[in-house]
Structure formats: C-alpha cells, structure tokens
VEXTORKOL-328026 format. One record per residue (C-alpha): residue number from 1; x, y, z; residue in one letter. Coordinates in pm, 1 decimal, decimal comma. Layout:
REM VEXTORKOL-328026
num|xx|yy|zz|residu
NUM|X|Y|Z|A
...
//
This chain:
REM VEXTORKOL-328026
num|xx|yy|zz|residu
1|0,0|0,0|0,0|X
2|153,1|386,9|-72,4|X
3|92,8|582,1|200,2|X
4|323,3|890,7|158,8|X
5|152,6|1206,7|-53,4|X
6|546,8|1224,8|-213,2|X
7|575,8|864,7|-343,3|X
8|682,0|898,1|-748,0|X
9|385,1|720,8|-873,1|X
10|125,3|979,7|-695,6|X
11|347,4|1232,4|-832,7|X
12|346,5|1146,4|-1183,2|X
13|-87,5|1112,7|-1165,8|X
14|-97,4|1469,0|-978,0|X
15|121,3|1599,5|-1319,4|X
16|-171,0|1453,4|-1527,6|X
17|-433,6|1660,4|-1447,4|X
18|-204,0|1931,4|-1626,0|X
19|-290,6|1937,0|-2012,7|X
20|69,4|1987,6|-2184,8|X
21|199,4|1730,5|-1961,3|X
22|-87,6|1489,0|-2061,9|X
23|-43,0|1546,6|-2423,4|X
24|346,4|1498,2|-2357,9|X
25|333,6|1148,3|-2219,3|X
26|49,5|1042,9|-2415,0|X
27|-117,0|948,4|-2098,7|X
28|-446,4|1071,1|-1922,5|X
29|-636,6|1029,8|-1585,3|X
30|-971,6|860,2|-1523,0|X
31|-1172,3|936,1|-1229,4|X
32|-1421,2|736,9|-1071,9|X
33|-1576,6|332,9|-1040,5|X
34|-1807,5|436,2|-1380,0|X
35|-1598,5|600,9|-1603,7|X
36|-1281,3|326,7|-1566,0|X
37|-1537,4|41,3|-1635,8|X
38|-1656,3|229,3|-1906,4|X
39|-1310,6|292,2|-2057,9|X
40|-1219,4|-80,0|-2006,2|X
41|-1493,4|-189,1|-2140,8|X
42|-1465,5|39,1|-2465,0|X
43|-1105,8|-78,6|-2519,4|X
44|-931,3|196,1|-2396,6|X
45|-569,9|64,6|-2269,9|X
46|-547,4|137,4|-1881,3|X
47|-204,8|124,2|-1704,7|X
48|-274,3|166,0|-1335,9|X
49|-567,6|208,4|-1117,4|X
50|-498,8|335,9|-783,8|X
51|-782,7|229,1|-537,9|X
52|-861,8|291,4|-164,5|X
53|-1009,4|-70,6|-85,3|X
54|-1248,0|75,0|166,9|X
55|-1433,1|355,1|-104,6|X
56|-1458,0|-1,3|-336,3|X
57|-1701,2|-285,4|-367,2|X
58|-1580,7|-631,6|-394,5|X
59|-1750,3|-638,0|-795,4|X
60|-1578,4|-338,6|-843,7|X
61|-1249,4|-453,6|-747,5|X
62|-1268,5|-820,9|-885,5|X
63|-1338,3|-665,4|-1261,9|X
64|-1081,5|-393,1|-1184,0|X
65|-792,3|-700,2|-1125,4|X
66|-927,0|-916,5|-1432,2|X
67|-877,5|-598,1|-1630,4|X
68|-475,9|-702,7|-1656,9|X
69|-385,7|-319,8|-1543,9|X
70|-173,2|-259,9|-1238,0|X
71|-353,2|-261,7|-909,1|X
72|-198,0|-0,2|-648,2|X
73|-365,2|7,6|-325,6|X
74|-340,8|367,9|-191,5|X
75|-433,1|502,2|155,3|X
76|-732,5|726,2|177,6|X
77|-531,3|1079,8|187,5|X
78|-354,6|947,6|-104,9|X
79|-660,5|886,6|-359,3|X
80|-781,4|1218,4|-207,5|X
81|-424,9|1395,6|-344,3|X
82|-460,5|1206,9|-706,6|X
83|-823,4|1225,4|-760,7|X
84|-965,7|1547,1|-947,2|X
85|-1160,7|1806,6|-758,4|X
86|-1331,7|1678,6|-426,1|X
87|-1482,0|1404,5|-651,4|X
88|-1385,0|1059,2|-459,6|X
89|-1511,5|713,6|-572,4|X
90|-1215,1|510,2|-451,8|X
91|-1045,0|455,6|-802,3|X
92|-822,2|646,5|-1033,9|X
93|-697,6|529,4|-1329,4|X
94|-393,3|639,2|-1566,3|X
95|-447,0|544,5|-1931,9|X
96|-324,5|595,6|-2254,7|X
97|-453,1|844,7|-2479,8|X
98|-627,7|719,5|-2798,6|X
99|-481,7|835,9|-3138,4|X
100|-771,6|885,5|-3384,7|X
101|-785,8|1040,5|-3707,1|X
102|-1038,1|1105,1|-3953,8|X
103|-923,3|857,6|-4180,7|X
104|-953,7|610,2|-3931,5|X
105|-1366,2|675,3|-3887,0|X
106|-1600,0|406,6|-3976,0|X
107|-1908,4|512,8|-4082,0|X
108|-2230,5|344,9|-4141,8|X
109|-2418,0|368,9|-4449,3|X
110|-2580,5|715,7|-4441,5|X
111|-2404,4|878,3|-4109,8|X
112|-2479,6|1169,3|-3853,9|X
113|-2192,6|1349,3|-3778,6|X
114|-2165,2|1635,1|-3493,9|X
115|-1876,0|1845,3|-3528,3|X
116|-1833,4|2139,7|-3267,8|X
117|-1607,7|2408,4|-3330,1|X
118|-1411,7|2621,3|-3099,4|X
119|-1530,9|2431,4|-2752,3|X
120|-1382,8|2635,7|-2446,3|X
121|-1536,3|2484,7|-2140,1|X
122|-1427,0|2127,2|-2057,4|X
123|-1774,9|2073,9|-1915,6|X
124|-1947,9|2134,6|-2251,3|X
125|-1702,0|1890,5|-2445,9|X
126|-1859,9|1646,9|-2138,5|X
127|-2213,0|1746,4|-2221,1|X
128|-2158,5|1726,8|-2638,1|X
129|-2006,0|1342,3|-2602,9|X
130|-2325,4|1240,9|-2390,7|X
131|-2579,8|1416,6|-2647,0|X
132|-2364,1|1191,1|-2978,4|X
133|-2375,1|897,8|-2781,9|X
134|-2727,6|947,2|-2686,2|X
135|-2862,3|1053,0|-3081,9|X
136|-2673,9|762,9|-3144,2|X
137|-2410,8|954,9|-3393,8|X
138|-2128,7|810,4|-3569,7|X
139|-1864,6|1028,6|-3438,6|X
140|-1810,1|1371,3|-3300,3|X
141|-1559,1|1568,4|-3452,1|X
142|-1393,3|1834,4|-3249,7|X
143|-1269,7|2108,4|-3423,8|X
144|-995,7|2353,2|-3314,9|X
145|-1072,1|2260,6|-2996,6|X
146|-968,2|2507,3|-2716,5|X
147|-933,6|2278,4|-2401,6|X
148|-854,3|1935,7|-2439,3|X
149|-1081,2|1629,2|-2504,6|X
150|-942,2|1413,1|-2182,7|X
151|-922,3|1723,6|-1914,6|X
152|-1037,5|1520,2|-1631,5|X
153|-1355,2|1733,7|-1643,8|X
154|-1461,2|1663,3|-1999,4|X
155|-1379,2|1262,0|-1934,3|X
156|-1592,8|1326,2|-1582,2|X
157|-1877,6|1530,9|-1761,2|X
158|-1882,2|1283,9|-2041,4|X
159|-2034,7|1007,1|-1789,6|X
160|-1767,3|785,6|-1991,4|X
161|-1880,7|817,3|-2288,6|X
162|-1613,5|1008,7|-2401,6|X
163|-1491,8|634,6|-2465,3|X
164|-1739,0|483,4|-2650,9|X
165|-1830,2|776,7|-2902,0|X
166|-1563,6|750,6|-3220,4|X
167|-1414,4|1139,1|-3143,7|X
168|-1142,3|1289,6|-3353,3|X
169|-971,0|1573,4|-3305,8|X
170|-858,9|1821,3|-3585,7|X
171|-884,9|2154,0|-3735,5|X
172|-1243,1|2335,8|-3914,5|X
173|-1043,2|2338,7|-4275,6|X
174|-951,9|1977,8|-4207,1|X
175|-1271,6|1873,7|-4093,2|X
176|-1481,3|2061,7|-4407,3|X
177|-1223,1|1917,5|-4645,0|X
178|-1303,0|1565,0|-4547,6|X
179|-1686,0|1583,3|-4519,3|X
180|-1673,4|1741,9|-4851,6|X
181|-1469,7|1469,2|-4947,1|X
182|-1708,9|1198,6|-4839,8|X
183|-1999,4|1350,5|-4988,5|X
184|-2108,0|1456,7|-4653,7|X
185|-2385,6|1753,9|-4650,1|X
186|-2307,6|2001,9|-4405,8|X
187|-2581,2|2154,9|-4162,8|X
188|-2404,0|2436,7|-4028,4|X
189|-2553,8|2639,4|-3700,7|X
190|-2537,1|2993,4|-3797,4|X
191|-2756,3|3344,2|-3647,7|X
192|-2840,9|3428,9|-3984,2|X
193|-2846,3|3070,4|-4160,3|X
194|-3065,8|3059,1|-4447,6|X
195|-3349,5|2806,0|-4388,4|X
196|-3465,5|2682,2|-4025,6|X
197|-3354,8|2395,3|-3870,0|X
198|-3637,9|2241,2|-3886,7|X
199|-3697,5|2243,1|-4299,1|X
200|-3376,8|2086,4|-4337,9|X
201|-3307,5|1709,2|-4456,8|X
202|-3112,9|1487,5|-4229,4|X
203|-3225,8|1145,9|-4397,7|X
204|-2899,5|1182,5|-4621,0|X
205|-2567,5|1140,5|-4480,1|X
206|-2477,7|1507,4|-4295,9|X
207|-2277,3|1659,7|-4049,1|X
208|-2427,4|1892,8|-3799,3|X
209|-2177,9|2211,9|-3683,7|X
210|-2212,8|2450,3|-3388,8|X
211|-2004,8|2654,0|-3294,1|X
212|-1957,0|2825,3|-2917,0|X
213|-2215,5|3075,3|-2819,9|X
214|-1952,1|3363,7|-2760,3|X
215|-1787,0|3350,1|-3173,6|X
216|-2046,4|3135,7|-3331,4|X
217|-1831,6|2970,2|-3615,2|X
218|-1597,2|3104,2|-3813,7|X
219|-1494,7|3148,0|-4178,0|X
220|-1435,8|2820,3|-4245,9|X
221|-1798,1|2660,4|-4238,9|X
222|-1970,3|2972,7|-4463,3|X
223|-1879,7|2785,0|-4806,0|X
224|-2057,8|2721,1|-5082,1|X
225|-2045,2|2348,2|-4947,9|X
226|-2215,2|2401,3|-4645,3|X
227|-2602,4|2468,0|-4592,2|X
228|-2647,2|2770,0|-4272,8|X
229|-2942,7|2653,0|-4054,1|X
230|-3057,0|2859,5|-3771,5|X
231|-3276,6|2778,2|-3461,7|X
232|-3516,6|3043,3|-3426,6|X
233|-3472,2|3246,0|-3086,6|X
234|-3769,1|3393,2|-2933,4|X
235|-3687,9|3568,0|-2615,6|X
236|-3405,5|3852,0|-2528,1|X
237|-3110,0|3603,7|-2568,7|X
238|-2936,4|3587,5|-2903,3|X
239|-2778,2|3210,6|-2856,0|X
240|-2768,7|2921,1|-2710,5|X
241|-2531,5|2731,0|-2489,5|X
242|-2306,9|2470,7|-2745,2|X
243|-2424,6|2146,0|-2590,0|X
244|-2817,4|2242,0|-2571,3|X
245|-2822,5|2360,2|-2937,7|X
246|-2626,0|2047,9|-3047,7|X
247|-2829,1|1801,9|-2855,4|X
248|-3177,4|1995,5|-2971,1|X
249|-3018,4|1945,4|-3358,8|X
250|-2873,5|1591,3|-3332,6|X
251|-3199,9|1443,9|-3156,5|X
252|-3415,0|1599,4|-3440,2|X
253|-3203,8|1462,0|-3720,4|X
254|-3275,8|1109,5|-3534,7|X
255|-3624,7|1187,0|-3517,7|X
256|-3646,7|1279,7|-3908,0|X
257|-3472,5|951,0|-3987,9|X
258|-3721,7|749,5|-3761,8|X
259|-4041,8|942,6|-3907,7|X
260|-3879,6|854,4|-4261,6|X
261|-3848,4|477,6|-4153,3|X
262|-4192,6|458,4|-4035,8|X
263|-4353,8|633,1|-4382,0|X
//
C-alpha cells in the first residue's frame, strides 16, 4: 500500500491533471468506479488504477484485477491527493490516450456526424459526447478545440462516454475538407443561416456544426459546401449554450430519420 503524498507514482498522476503534460506522455487520468469500467470496457488501454479498498465494492475490485492493469492500493489521503476536484469514488486510473484520425472513422451507411467548433469549457465537451452517444451519432468531430478532449472534467462530464463515441480531433479546414470529401452535406448552425432547422433534410448522410455561443463559427464553415441553418430564438437572448443547441439538432435529425423509416 503507498501511504506517503510524495511517493513517485502519486506524483506522476498529480502531473496529469495538467494538459501539456498529458499530451506529452500520451497518458491521461480517469476518475471514478463508472468512467474506468466504461473505458475498459470500450477498449481503452489502462495502465494503473490506484484504489482505496475501503471507497470499493468487492464487484468493483474483482473486474478492476481481471482488467490485466496494475492494481496499487493507496491510503485514503492518497486517492484524495490524485483524484480530481473533491470528486472521490475510490479509483483512479492512468491510461493511454487514444490516437484517432479522420481517416480512421468508420461510418455506417448514411451517417450523422456532430462536429463542434471552438469548444472552451471542458464541461461542454462532457455534455456534447453524452448528447452523440445518446442521438446515437457516428462520431463527433472536435474542431480547433480550445481545451482538451481528456481534461479530467470533460472525461468526468462525459459520464464515460467520451470512450465509446468515435471522437477525432482536428482543425475546421480539415474537418470541411473531409466531409466534402465523403460527400457529406453540411448543416451548419449559424444566427443568420438561411433556412430553419427544422426544414432541413437529415435522412442523407450530414454533419451537424455549432459553434460556441460567444464567436459562433468562423470562416471556415460559410462555403458554398455548407447549408447555414438557424434555430429560431424567441426571447431577449441571441444564442444558445453549445451542448443544448447540439443536442436539440442531433436528436431531431434522429427523429427525421425514424419518421422517414416509419412512412
């Protein structure tokens, strides 16, 4: 058991929570009993779980040993040091960052895409997985992202699923090259978009952008590729925050598709 705050492995899981040092190694931290199962279970390769036997269940624990990643068994004060925030389920887990490109995607036959653009708040990138994995989307593609994908609060906001949704990382010219590519319409979320949400047809394969609520999106998605949508805003407020208007727009391209099904 590691009971001193100083010992080298606690050190090196304290420097994870810092996002140049994460990217550096490659490696990531994964807080709480949910979210590790989850990443196990999703394939994700996990190194080391630290666990304070008495914030574990014996199911917990008996999975967490079969997983084949190292089992350290920390003292309380310990887990409290390495584990993000005041958040404490008696598990943290280091594992190693997934390398995706877009390349690498596998879409079904006629795919939903989300693609957000400019994401600032780790707690949003958290809210955007759950809403893809919910609509049931092929992938999420992040777009000049401006925190990063496995902060320990996007990977806690996520629930997890930031582990079972197919999520790439890349830039807005990069990302609009390769829908356009694929033959993918794009349903971009713009103020002054041409048609309403609404009208639009999401039984084809599309990609659905927002962007954040502060710059909108930028240059990039205003081509002669890409169809502007708009939801319509009735009260004082001139936007929406970037997870509510992507979930409202991914969960009514799922509805379309079903309606179409049913006809």
């Amino acid at each position: 058991m590691i009971t001193s705050l100083t010992n080298p492995q606690v050190k090196q899981a304290v420097k994870l929570r810092d996002g140049k040092k994460r990217r550096e190694d490659g490696l990531f931290l994964i807080d709480g009993r949910r979210e590790i199962q989850r990443a196990i279970e999703s394939g994700i390769e996990v190194s080391k779980i630290f666990f304070y036997p008495g914030g574990c269940n014996k199911e917990f624990t008996e999975k967490m040993f079969s997983s084949g990643a190292e089992m350290v068994d920390v003292t309380e004060p310990v887990l409290e040091k390495i584990a993000y925030g005041s958040r404490d389920e008696g598990a943290v887990a280091i594992a190693k960052r997934p390398v995706r490109t877009l390349d690498s995607l596998k879409l079904s036959k006629c795919p939903i895409i989300g693609v957000a653009e400019g994401v600032e708040k780790p707690g949003n990138v958290g809210a955007l997985l759950r809403s893809a994995d919910g609509a049931g989307l092929d992938a999420l593609i992040l777009a000049d992202c401006k925190t990063d994908l496995y902060n320990p609060n996007a990977v806690r906001a996520s629930l997890g699923t930031v582990f079972s949704v197919p999520v790439v990382e890349t830039t807005s010219q990069a990302a609009v090259d390769w829908l356009t590519k694929k033959g993918i319409v794009i349903f971009a979320a713009i103020v002054d978009g041409a048609i309403e949400y609404s009208t639009a047809d999401y039984r084809q394969p599309c990609a659905i952008v927002v962007g954040s609520e502060a710059d909108g999106l930028t240059a990039a998605w205003r081509g002669t590729n890409v169809q502007p949508i708009y939801l319509p805003m009735n009260g004082i407020a001139d936007s929406l925050n970037v997870s509510v208007t992507a979930g409202i727009l991914f969960y009514h391209a799922l509805a379309e598709r079903r309606k179409s099904v049913k006809r």
